[in-house]
C-alpha positions in Angstrom: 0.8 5.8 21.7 -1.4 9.0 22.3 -3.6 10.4 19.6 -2.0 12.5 18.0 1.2 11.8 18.6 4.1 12.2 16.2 4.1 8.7 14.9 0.8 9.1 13.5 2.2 12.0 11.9 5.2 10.5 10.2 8.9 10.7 10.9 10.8 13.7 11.5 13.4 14.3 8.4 14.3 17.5 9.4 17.6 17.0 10.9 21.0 15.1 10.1 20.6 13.1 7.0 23.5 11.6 5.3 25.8 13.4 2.7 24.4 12.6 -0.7 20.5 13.4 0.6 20.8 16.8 -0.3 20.7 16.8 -4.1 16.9 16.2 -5.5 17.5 12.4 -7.2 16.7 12.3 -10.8 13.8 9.7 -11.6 14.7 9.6 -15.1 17.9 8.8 -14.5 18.1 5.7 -13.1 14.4 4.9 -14.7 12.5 5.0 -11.6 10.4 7.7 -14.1 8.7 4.4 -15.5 7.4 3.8 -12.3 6.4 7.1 -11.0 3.0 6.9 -12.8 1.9 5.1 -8.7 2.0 9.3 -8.0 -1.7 10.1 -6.8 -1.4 13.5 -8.0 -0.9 12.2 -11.8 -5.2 11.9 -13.0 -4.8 8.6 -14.6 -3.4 7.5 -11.4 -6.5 8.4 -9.3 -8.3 6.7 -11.0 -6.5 4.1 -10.7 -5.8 4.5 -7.3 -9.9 4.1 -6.7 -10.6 1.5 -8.5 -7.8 -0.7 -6.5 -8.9 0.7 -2.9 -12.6 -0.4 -3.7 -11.3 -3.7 -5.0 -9.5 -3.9 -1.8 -12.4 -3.2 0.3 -14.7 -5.0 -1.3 -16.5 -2.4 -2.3 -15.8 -3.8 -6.3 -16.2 -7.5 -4.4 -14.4 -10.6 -5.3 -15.9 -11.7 -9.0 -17.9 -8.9 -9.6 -18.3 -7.9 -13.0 -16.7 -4.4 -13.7 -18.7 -2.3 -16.6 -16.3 0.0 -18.0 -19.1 3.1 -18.7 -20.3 2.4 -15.1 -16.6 2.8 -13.9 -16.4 6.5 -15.7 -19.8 7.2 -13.8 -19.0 6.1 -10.6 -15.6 7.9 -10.6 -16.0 10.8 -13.0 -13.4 9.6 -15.0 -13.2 9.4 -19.0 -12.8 5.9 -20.4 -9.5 6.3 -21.7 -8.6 6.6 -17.9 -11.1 3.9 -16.9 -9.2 1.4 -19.6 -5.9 2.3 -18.4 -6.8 1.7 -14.9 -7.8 -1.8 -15.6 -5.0 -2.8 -17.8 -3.0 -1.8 -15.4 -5.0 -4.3 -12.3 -5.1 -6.8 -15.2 -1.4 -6.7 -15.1 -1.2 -6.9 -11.3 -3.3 -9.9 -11.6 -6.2 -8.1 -9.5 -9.3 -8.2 -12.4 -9.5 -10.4 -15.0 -10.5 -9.6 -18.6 -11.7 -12.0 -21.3 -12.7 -11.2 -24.7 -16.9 -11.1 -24.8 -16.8 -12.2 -21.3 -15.7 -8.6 -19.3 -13.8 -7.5 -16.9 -14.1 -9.1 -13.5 -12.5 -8.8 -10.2 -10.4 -11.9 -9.1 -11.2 -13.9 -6.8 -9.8 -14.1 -3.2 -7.1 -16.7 -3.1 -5.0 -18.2 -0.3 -2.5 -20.0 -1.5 -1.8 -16.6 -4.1 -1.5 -15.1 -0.5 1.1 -17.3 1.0 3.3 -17.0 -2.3 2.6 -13.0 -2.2 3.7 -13.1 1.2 6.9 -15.1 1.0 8.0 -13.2 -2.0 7.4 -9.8 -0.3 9.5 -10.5 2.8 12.5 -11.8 0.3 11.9 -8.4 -1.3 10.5 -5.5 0.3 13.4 -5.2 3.0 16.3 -5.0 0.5 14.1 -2.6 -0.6 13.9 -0.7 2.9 18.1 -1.3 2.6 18.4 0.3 -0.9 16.3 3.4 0.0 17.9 3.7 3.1 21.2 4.2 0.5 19.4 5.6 -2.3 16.2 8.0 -1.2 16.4 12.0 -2.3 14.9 14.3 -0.5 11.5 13.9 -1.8 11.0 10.1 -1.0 11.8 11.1 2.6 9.6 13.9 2.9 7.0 11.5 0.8 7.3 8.8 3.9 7.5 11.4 6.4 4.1 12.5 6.1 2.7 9.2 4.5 0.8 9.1 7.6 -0.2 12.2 8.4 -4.3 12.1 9.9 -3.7 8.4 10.8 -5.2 8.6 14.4 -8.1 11.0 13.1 -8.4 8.3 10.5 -8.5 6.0 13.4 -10.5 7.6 15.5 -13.4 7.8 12.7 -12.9 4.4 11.7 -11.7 5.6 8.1 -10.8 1.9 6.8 -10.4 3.5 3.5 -8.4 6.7 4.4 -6.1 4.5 6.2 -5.6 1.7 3.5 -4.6 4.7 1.3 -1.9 5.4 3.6 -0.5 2.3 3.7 -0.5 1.8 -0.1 1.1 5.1 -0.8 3.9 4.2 2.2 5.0 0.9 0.8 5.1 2.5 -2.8 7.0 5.0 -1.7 9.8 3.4 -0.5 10.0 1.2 -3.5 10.4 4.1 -5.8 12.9 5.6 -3.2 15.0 1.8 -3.5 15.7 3.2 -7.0 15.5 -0.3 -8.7 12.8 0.0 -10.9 12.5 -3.5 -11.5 12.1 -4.5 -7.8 9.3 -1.6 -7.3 7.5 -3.2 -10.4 7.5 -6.4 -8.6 6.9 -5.3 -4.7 3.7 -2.7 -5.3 1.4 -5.4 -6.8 2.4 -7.8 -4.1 1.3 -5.2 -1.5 -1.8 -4.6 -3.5 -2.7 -8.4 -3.4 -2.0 -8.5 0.3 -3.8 -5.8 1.4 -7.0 -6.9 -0.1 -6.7 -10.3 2.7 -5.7 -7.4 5.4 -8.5 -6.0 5.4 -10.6 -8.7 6.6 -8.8 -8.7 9.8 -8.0 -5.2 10.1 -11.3 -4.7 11.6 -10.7 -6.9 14.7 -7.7 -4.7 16.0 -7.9 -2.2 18.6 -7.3 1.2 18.0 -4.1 1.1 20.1 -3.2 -2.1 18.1 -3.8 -0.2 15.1 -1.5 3.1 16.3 0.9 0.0 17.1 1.1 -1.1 13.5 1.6 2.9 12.1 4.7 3.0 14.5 6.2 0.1 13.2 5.9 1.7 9.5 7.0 4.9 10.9 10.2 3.2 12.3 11.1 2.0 9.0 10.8 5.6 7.4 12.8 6.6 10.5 15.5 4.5 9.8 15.7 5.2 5.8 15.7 8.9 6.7 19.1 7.9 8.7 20.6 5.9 6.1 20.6 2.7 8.6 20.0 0.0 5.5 20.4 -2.6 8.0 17.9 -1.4 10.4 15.6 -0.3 7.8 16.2 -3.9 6.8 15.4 -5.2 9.7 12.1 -3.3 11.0 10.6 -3.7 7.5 11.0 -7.5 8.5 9.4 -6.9 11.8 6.3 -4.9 9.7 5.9 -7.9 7.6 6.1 -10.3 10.1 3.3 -8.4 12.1 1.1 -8.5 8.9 1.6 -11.8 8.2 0.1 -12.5 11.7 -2.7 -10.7 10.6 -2.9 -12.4 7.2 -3.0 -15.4 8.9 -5.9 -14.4 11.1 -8.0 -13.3 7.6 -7.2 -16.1 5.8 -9.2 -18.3 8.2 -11.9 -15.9 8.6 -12.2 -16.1 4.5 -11.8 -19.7 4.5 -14.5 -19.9 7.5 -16.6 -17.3 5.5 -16.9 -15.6 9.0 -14.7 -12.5 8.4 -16.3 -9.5 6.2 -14.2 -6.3 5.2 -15.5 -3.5 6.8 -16.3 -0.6 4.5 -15.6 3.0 4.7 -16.4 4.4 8.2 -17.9 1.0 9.3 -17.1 0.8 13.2 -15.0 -2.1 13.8 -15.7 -5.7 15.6 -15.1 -5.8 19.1 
């Protein structure tokens, strides 16, 4: 795919949608609104939203100790918002906290991997299915421009930018599944994985890379159609792709020859 081109932007929901699309869905009603503290725009939530990417890069590595008053420092947060943010990750499994011991980040683990991984591709495309049903208007436009900037990102080696992208895309489509409960299990699954993709997601070209956005974009595509059984169906063909590259980390972490590359880091050969 060129740079530029309008995968990397996102799908196109402008045009026929089905019937029901029209009318702006009501979080609250269906109490998707428990969930809706993932939105980025929400300040508790960006913090939150930092803390994981830099667990996720490595950044915060793998059994590092966390120091709450270092966290507000480092991300100009208050401590209310730092304490929130890591209950929340203790939740998702992702630190660990013990009383007089800290807060730690957990540890890389492969067989948590696997079990992530087989639970996700039960889950996440019913997921794709239900939003393909269920989104509003919002959750389409939300996954039509989840990857707006990818090929800049891309092109500038942006590890972080685009591991945002991805994170927001996935939890956007479980909020727009409208089953609360599934979105509370799927978006700490994704979190788990993408800490082992990004040990591998170094060693892909850039056209690989622009290869893996269109397959997310297809999915969007087909949820902005109301196809559940094609949005099944790609999402399928997205996880199977990442599992591939799962695969290929978990051996580099097992190896100790694979290293996450860090924000703007150029990538292996």
């Amino acid at each position: 795919m060129a740079e530029g081109s309008g995968a990397a932007r996102g799908p196109d929901v402008g045009g026929e949608r089905p019937r029901k699309r029209a009318r702006r869905a009501d979080p609250d009603a269906d109490g998707m609104g428990a969930i809706l503290h993932w939105s980025p725009e929400l300040q508790k939530a960006r913090v939150y939203e930092q803390i994981l990417l830099d667990i996720i890069l490595g950044e915060l590595p793998p059994g590092g100790r966390l120091d709450e008053q270092a966290l507000t420092r480092r991300y100009g947060a208050g401590l209310a918002g730092v304490r929130d943010a890591l209950g929340r990750l203790a939740l998702e499994g992702l630190v660990i906290r013990k009383a007089r011991a800290g807060t730690t980040v957990a540890p890389l683990d492969i067989i948590e991997l696997r079990q992530a991984f087989e639970a996700r591709t039960l889950i996440e495309p019913h997921c794709a299915a239900l939003a393909a049903r269920h989104a509003s208007s919002e959750d389409l436009a939300n996954l039509a421009h989840a990857f707006e900037g990818a090929a800049d990102a891309i092109r500038r080696r942006d590890t972080r930018a685009l591991v945002a992208m991805d994170q927001r895309f996935h939890a956007a489509i479980a909020r727009a599944s409208r089953n609360a409960t599934l979105a509370r299990i799927i978006i700490p699954l994704q979190h788990k994985a993408a800490r082992f993709w990004i040990y591998s997601i170094g060693q892909d070209t850039e056209a690989e890379k622009i290869e893996e956005i269109e397959r997310h974009v297809a999915v969007a595509e087909c949820i902005a159609q109301g196809d559940a059984e094609r949005a099944r169906s790609m999402m399928l063909d997205v996880l199977g792709t990442f599992s591939d590259s799962m695969r290929r980390a978990a051996m580099g972490i097992a190896s100790g020859a694979a290293r996450p590359p860090g924000q703007g880091d150029p990538s292996p050969e």
